[in-house]
N, CA, C and O atoms as a MOPAC input file, in Angstrom:
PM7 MOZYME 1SCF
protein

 N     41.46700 1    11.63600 1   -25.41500 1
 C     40.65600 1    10.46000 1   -25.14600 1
 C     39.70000 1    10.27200 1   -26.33200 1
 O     39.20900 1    11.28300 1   -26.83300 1
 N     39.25900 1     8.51100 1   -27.04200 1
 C     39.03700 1     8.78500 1   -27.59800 1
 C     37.36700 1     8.62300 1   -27.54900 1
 O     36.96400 1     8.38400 1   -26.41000 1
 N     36.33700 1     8.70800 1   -28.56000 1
 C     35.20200 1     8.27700 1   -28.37700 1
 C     34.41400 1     6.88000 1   -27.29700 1
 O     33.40700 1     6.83900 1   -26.59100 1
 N     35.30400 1     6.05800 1   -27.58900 1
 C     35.36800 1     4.82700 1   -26.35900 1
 C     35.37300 1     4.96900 1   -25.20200 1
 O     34.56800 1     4.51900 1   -24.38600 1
 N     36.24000 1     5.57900 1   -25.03800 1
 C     37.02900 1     6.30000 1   -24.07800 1
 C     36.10500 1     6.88400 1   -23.18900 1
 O     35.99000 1     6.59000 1   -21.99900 1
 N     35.37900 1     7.81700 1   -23.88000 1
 C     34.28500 1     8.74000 1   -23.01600 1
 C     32.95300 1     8.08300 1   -23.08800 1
 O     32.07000 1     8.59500 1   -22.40000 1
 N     32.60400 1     6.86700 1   -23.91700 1
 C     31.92600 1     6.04300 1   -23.46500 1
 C     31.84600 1     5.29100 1   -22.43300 1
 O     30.78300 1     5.00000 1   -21.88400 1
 N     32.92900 1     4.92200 1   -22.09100 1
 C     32.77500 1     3.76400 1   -20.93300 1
 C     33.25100 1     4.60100 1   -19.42800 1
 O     33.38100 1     4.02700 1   -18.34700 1
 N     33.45200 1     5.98000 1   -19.65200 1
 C     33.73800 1     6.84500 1   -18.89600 1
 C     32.16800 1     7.19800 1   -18.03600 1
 O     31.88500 1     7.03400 1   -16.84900 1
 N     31.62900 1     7.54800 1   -18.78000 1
 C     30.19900 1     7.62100 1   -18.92800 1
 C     29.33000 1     6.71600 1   -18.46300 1
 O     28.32900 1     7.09100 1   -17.85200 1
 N     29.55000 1     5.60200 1   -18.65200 1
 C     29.15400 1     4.42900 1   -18.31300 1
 C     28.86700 1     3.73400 1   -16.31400 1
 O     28.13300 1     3.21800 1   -15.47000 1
 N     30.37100 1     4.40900 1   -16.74500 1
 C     30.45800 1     4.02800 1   -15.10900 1
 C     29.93700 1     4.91800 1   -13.79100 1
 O     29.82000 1     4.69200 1   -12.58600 1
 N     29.66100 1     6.18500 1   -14.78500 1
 C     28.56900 1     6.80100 1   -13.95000 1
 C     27.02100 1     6.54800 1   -13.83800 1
 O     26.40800 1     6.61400 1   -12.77300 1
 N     26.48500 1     6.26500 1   -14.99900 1
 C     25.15000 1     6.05900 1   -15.34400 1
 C     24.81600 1     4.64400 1   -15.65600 1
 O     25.55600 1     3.80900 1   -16.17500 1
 N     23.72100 1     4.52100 1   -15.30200 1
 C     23.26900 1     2.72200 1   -15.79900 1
 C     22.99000 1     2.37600 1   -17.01700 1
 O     22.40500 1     3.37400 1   -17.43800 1
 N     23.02100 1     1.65700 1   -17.81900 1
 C     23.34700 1     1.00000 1   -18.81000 1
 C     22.19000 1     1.39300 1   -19.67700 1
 O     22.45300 1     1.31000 1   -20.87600 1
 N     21.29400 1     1.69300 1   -19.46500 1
 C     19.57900 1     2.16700 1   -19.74100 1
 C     19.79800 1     3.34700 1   -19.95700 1
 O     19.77000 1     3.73300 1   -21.12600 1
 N     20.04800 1     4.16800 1   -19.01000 1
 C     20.04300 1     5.70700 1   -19.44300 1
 C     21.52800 1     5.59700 1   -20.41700 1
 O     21.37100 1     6.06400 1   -21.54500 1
 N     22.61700 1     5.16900 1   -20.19400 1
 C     23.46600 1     5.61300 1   -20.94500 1
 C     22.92300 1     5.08800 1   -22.57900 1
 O     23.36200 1     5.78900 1   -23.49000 1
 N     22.15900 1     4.10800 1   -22.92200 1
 C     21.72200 1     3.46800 1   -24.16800 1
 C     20.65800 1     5.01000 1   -24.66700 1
 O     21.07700 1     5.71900 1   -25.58200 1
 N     19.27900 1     5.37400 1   -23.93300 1
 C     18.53700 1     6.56900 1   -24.10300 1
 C     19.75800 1     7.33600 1   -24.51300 1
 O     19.95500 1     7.44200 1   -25.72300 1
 N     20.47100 1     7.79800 1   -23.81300 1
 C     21.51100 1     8.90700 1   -24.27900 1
 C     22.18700 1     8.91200 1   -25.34600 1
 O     22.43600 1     9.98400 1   -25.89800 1
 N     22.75700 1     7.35500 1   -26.01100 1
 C     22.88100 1     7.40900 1   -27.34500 1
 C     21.98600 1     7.56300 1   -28.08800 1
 O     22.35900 1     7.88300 1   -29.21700 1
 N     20.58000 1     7.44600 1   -27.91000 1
 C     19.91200 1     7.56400 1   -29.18800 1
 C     19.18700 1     9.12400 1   -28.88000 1
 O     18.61900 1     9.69100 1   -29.81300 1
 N     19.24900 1     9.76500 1   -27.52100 1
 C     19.28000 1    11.18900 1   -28.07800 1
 C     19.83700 1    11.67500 1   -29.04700 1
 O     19.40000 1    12.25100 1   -30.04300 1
 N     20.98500 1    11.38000 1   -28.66300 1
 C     22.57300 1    11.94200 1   -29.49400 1
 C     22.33100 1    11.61500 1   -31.29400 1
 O     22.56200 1    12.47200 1   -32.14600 1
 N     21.94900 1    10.54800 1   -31.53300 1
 C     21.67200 1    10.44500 1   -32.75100 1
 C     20.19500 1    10.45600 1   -33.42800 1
 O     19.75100 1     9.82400 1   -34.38700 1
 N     19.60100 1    11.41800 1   -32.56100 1
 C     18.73800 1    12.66000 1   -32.68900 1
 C     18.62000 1    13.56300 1   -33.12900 1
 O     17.86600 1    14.04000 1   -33.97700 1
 N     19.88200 1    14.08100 1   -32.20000 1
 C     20.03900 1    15.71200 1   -32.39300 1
 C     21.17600 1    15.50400 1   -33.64500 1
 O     21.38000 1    16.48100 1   -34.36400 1
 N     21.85000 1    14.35600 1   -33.88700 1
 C     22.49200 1    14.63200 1   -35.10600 1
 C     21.62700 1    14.30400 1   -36.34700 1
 O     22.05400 1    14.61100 1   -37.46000 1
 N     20.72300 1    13.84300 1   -36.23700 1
 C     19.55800 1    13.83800 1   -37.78600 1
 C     19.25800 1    14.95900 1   -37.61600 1
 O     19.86600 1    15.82000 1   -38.25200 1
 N     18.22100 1    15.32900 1   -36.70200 1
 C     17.92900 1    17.00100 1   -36.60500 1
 C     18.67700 1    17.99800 1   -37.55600 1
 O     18.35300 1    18.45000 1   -38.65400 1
 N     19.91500 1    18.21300 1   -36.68100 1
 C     21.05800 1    19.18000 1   -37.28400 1
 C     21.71600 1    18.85900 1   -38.61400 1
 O     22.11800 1    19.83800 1   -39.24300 1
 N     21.88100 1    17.76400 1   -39.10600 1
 C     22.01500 1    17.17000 1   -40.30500 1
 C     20.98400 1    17.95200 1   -41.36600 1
 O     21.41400 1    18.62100 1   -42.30500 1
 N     19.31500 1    17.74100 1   -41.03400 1
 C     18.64200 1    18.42700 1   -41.58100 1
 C     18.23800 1    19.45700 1   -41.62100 1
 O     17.76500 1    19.92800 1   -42.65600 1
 N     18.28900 1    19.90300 1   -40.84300 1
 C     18.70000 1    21.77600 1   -40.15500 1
 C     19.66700 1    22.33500 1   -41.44700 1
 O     19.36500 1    23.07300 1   -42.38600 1
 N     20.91000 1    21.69600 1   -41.11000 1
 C     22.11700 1    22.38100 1   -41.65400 1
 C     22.19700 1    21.91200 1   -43.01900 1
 O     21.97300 1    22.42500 1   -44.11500 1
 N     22.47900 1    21.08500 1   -42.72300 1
 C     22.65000 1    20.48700 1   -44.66000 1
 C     21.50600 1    20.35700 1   -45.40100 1
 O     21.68000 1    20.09500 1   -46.59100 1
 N     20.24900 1    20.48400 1   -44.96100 1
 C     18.91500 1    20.55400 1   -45.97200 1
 C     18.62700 1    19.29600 1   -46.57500 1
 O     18.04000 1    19.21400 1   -47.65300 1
 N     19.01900 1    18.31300 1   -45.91800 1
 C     18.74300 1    16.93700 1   -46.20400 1
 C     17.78100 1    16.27300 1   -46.37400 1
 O     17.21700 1    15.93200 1   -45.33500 1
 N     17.16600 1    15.79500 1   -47.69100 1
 C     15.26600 1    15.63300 1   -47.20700 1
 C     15.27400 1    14.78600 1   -46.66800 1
 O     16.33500 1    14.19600 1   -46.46000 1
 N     14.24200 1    14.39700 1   -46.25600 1
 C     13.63200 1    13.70600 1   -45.03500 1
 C     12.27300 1    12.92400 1   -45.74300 1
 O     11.40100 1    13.59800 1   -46.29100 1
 N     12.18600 1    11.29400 1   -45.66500 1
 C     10.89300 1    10.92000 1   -46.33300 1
 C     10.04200 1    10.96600 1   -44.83300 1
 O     10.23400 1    11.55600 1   -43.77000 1
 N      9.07000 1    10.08300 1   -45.30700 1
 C      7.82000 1    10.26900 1   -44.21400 1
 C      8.52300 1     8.64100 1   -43.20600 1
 O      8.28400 1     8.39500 1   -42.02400 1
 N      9.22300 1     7.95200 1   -43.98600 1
 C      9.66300 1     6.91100 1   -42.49800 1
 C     10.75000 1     7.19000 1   -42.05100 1
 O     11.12400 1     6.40400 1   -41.18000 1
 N     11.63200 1     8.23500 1   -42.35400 1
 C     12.66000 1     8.88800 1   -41.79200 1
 C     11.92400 1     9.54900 1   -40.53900 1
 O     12.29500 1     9.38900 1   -39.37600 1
 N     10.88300 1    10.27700 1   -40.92200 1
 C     10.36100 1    10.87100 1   -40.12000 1
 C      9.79800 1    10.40000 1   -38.89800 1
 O     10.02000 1    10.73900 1   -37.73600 1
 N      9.08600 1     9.61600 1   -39.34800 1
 C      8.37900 1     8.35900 1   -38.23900 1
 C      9.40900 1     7.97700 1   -37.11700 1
 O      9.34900 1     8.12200 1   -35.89600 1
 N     10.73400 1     7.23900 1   -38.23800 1
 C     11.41100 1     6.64000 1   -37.00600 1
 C     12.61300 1     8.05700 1   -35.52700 1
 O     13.34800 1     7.86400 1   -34.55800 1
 N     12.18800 1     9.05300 1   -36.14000 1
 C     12.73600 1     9.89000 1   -35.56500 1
 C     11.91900 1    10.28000 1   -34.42900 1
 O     12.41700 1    10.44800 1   -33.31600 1
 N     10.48000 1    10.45700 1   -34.70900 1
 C      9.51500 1    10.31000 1   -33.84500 1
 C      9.38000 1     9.25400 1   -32.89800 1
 O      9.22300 1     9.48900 1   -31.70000 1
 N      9.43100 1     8.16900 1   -33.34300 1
 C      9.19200 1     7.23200 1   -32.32100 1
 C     10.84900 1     6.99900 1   -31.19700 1
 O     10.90600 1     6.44900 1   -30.09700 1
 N     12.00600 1     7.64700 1   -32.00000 1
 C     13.05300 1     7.29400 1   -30.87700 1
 C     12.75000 1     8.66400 1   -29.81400 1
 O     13.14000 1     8.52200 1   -28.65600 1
 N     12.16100 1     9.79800 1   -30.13300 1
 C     11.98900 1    10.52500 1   -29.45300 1
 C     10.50000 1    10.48300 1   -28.48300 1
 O     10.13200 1    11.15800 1   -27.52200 1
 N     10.10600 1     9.77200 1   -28.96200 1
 C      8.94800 1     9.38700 1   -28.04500 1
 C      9.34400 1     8.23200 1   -26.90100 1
 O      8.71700 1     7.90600 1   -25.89400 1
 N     10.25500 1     7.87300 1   -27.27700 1
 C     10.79300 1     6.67500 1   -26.53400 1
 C     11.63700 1     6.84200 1   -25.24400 1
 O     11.77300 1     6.31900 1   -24.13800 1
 N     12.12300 1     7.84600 1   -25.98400 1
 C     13.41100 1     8.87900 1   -25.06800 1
 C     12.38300 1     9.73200 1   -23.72000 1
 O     12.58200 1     9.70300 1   -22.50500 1
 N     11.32100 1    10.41600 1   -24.46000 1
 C     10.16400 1    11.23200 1   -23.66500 1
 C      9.53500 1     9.90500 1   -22.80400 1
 O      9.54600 1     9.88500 1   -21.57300 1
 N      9.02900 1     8.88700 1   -23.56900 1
 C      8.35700 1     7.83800 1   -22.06100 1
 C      9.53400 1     7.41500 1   -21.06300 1
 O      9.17800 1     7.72700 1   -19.92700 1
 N     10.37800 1     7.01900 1   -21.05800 1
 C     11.60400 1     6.55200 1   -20.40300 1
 C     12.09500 1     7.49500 1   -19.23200 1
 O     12.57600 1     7.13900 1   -18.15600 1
 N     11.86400 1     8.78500 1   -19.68800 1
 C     12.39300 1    10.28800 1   -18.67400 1
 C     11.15700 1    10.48700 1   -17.57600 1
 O     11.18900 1    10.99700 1   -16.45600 1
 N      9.89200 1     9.80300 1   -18.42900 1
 C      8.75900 1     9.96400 1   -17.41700 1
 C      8.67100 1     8.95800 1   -16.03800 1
 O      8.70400 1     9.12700 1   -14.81900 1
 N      8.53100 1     7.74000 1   -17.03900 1
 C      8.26200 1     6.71300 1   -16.32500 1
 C      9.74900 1     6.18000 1   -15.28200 1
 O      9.58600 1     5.27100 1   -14.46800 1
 N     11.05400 1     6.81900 1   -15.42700 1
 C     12.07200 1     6.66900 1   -14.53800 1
 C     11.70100 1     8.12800 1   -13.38100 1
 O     11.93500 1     8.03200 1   -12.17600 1
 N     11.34900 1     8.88400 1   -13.75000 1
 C     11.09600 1    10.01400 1   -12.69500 1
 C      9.43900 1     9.19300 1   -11.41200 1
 O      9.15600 1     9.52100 1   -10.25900 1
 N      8.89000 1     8.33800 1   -12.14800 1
 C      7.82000 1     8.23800 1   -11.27000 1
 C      7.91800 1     6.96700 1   -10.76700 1
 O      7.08900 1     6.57200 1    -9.94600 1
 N      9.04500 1     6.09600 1   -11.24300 1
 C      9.04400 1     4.86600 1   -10.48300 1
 C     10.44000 1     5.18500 1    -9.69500 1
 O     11.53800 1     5.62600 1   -10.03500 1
 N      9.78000 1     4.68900 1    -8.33000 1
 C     10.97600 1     4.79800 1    -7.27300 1
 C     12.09900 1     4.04400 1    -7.49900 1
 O     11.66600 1     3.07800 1    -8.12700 1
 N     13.24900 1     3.91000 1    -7.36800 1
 C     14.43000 1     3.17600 1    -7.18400 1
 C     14.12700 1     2.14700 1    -6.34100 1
 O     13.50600 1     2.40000 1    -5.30900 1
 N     14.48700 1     0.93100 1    -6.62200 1
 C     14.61300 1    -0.32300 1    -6.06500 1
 C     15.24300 1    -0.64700 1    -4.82700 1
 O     16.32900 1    -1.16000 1    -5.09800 1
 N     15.04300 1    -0.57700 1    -3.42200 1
 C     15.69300 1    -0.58600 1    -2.05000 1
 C     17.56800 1    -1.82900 1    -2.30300 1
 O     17.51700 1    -2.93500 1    -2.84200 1
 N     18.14500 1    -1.56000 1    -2.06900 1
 C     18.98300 1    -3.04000 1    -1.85300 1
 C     19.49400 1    -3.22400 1    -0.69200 1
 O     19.98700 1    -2.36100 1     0.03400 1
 N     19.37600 1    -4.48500 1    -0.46200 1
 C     19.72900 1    -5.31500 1     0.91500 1
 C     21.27400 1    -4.94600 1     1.37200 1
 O     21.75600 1    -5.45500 1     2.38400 1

């Protein structure tokens, strides 16, 4: 199966919101490990914007844990 594949696999479990957060974990942890492993420098707005998707990722995990789910009719 290919990358698509396990996208829309994925999809149909999770809502469209968390599955979007989950891509930009993912291309997180691959800058991370990119710079981890390969020693890749990093300027200061590389940095920034890595920060802010991970800050984004951190408000989103909060603020879905403390707002209740929506009742449906």
């Amino acid at each position: 199966m290919d990358t698509n594949g396990v996208s829309y696999m994925i999809l149909q479990r999770v809502s469209p919101v968390t599955h979007s957060v989950g891509n930009c974990v993912k291309r997180v942890v691959v800058i991370v490990t990119s710079v981890l492993f390969f020693r890749t420098p990093v300027s200061p707005i590389n940095s920034l914007g890595t920060g802010v998707a991970l800050a984004g990722v951190f408000l989103y995990s909060r603020v879905k844990r403390i707002k209740p789910k929506p009742k449906t009719a």
